[in-house]
Structure formats: structure tokens, C-alpha cells
N, C-alpha and C positions, 0 to 999 in steps of 0.2 A: 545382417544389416537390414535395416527397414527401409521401402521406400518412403523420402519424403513426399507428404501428401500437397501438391501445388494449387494452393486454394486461392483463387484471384482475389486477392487483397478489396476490389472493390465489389461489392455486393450489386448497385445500379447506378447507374448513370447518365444524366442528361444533364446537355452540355456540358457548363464547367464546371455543375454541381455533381457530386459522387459519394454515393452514404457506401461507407467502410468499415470492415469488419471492426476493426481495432477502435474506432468510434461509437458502434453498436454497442463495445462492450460496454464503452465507459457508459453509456446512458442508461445500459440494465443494471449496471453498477448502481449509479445513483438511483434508478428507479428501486433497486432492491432495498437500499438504505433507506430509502423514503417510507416502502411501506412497511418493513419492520420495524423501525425505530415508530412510527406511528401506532403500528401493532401495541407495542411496549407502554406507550403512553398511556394506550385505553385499557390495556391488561391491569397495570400498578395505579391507574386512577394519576397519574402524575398531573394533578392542576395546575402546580408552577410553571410548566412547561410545554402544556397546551397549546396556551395562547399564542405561543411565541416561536412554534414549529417552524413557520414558513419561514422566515425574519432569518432565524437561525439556521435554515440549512441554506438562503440565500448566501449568507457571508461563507458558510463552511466549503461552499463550492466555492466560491472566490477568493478565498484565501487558499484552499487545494492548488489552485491552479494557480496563481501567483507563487504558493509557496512550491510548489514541482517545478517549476519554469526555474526560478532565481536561486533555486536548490541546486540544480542542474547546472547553472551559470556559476556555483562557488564554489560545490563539489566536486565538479567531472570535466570542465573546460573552463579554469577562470585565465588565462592565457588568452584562450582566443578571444573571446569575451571583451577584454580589456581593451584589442587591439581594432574589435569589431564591433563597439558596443552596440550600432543600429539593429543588430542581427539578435539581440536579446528578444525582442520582439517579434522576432518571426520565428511561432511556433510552430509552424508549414514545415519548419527544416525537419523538427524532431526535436527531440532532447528534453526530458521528465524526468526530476526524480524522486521518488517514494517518501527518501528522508527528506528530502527539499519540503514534498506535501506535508506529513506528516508535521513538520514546524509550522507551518504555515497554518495548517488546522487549528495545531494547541493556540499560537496566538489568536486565532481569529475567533477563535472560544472560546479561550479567558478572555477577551475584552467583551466580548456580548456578553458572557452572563457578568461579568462585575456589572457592567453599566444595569443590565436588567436584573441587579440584585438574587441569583439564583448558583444553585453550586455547580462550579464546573466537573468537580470530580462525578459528581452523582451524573449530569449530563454524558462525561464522556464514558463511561460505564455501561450506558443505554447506546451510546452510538459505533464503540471501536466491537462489542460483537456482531455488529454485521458489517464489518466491513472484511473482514477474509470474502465476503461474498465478492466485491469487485477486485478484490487483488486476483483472487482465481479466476476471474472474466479476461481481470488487463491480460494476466499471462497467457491465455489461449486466442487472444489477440497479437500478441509478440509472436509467439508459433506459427501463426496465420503468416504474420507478415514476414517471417523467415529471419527475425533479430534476437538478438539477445541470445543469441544459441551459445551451447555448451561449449567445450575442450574437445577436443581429438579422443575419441575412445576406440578399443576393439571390442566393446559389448555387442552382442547381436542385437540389440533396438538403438544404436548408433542412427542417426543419419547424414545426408549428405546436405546442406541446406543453399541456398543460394546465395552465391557470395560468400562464402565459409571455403571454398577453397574443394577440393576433390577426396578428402579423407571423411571419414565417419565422424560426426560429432553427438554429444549427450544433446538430449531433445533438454535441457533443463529446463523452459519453459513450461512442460508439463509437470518437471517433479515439482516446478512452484508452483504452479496451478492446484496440483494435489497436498501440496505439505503447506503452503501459505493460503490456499482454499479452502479446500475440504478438511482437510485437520484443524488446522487454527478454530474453522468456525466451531467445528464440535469439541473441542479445547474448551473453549471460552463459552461455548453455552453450557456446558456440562459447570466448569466455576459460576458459573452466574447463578445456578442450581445450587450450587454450595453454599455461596455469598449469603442467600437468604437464610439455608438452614443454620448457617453457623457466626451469621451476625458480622458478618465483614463489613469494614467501613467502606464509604464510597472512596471511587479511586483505586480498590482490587481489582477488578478488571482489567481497566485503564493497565497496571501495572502488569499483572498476567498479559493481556495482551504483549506490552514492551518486551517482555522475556522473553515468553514461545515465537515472538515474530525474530526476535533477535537471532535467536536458539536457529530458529529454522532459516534463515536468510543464510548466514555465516556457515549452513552444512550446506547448501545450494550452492553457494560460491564457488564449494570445491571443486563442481562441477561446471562452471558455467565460464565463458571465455571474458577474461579482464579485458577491461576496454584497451582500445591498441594505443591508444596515446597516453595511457596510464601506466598500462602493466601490473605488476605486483609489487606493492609497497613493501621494503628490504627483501624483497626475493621470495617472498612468501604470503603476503597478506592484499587481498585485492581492500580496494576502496570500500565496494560495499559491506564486505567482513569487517571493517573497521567501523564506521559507522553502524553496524548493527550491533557489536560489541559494548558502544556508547550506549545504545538504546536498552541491552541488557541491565546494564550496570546504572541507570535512571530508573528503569525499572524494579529490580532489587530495592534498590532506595526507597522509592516511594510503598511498593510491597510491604517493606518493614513496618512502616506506619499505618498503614490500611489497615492492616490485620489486628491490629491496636486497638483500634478506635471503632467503635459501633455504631452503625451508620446513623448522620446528622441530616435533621430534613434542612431540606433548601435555604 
């Protein structure tokens, strides 16, 4: 068994203000998105989409967060929710979720680029390879703050977390940080390398993305503790295995057609 590492959640603090790890992450998150997707821009010469950099990651954060919050509220407690609605708003409690954002994103970028006339697939193509960068930040954020931990394991790198109770659990935060991090990003930059040699339409990525994030969320699950007021949907399948299933199986779909079609400018 490993010891778990108790790493004070806040980084500093004065008075009632308090910069936190799991807050850190999100903003290297988005700082990293920021400057690769700009990278990209200048690389491909992309002039449609230029102009409209700022604009557009202004909404793509606030549809993120809108769409995690009210994701959260439909997916994983729409019970309490109902009975509490004031408390939608108070994301002080907690409560985010991935495929909540992820919705939240696609709308908030289909409708910018329809209104700014420009393709959404080629857009999110440039934007979903860097994003395993902040998923592997959020989850070493989660670790930090001692959530989202594993199942009960006897592995020797088992640990004991807080509030998890006195038995060993899987760190599964890490394996997400490493298989929704660091693998997805070199997944998806290594097809993005392809895309070009072999003429893929816009929207392979995008789709690629849906798959391996799918693929890999649903094999993390195995390992990771169902939420307690959920449990395992028919005795075997947690919530997030099911929604990422969904996300395979849109992915496939739109995959078929990419692969098709030869990329369309803006």
C-alpha cells in the first residue's frame, strides 16, 4: 500500500480569498488551450478563424461551465436538484460534469461558428487535441483534493484517501490523468498527423477524440468508486460507463463520414 500524499488543497490564502489547487488546474487548462489552439492557427495559416479567437473561446468557457454545472444537475443528482433548485447555482458545493461540459461546448460552437459563418468541424478538430491537456490537470486536481477515488483494491499502490473509509483504494485519478492526459493527447496528435497525410475530412478528430475518450473513460470506471447515490446502473454499469458509451457510439457515426469526405475549407 502507498501512503496517500496529503497535499493541503489550498495553495495561499488571505482572508476569505484562497487560490486552490484544483482551481490552478483549471486555469493551466485553459491557459494551455489557449496557447495551442493559437499555435495551430499560426501553423495552418487559418484566417477564418483568426479574427475570431478571443470571441470564441470567450463563449467556449462559458458554455464549459454552464454546460458542467447543468450536466451535473441532469446526470448525477436531478432529484436533489428539483427539490433544491436555489442550490443549482451554488458551485461553491461542488458538482461538474465532463459530459454535462462537453454538451455545453458543442452547442456553444455550433452556434458561434453558424452565426460567424465558419465550419464547426474544422474548428473543433483544432480545439478537442488539446484538450486531454486539462482533463489530465483536472484529475490531478481530484487526487489533490482526495475525490473521485477508486474501489477498494489489494494492489500494492492502493491508498487510503480521506473520507474513503480505512481500506486501500485505486488512485484512479491518476490512471485518468495518465490515459485521459497523456495518452489521449498523443492519440490525437499522432491522427492529426495522419488527417493531413491522408486527406481526412474535418470532424476526424472531433470523432477520434469521442472514441478514445470514450474507450478510455468506460475502462477507468472499472476502477473508480460509483457515486453513492447512484451506484451501478443494473448491477453493473456506473453512470459514467454509460454516457461514455453514448459518446463512442456518436463518435463511430460521425468517424464514418469524416473519413469520406476530404477536408472542406470554412
Amino acid at each position: 500500500m502507498l501512503p496517500y500524499p496529503e497535499i493541503d488543497p489550498v495553495i495561499l490564502q488571505i482572508g476569505p480569498l484562497a487560490l486552490r489547487w484544483y482551481g490552478l488546474m483549471y486555469v493551466l487548462g485553459f491557459g494551455a488551450t489557449y496557447f495551442l489552439v493559437q499555435r495551430q492557427i499560426r501553423r495552418y495559416n487559418l484566417r477564418d478563424l483568426a479574427p475570431l479567437f478571443e470571441n470564441l473561446n470567450m463563449v467556449l468557457l462559458i458554455s464549459l461551465v454552464l454546460g458542467g454545472r447543468l450536466g451535473y444537475v441532469l446526470f448525477y443528482n436531478f432529484s436533489y436538484y428539483l427539490h433544491h433548485p436555489l442550490q443549482i447555482a451554488n458551485t461553491l458545493a461542488g458538482g461538474m460534469s465532463f459530459h454535462g461540459a462537453l454538451l455545453g461546448v458543442f452547442v456553444g460552437g455550433i452556434w458561434f461558428c453558424r452565426r460567424h459563418q465558419v465550419s464547426f468541424l474544422k474548428t473543433a478538430d483544432i480545439y478537442v487535441a488539446t484538450v486531454p491537456v486539462g482533463l489530465g490537470l483536472g484529475r490531478i486536481g481530484n487526487f489533490i483534493n482526495g475525490e473521485l477515488y477508486g474501489r477498494v483494491t489489494e494492489m500494492p499502490w492502493g491508498m487510503v484517501f480521506p473520507g474513503g473509509g480505512p481500506l486501500p483504494r485505486h488512485p484512479s485519478q491518476l490512471y485518468e490523468a495518465t490515459l485521459e492526459g497523456v495518452l489521449l493527447f498523443m492519440l490525437l496528435h499522432w491522427m492529426a498527423g495522419r488527417k493531413r497525410k491522408k486527406g481526412w475530412g474535418h470532424g476526424s478528430i472531433l470523432a477520434f477524440f469521442l472514441v478514445y475518450y470514450g474507450m478510455l473513460r468506460s475502462f477507468v470506471e472499472l476502477f473508480r468508486e460509483p457515486d453513492g447515490h447512484i451506484g451501478l446502473l443494473a448491477g453493473f454499469m456506473s453512470r459514467g460507463q454509460l454516457l461514455s458509451i453514448a459518446m463512442v457510439g456518436a463518435g463511430l457515426l460521425l468517424l464514418r463520414s469524416a473519413l469520406k469526405k476530404p477536408p472542406q475549407s470554412a
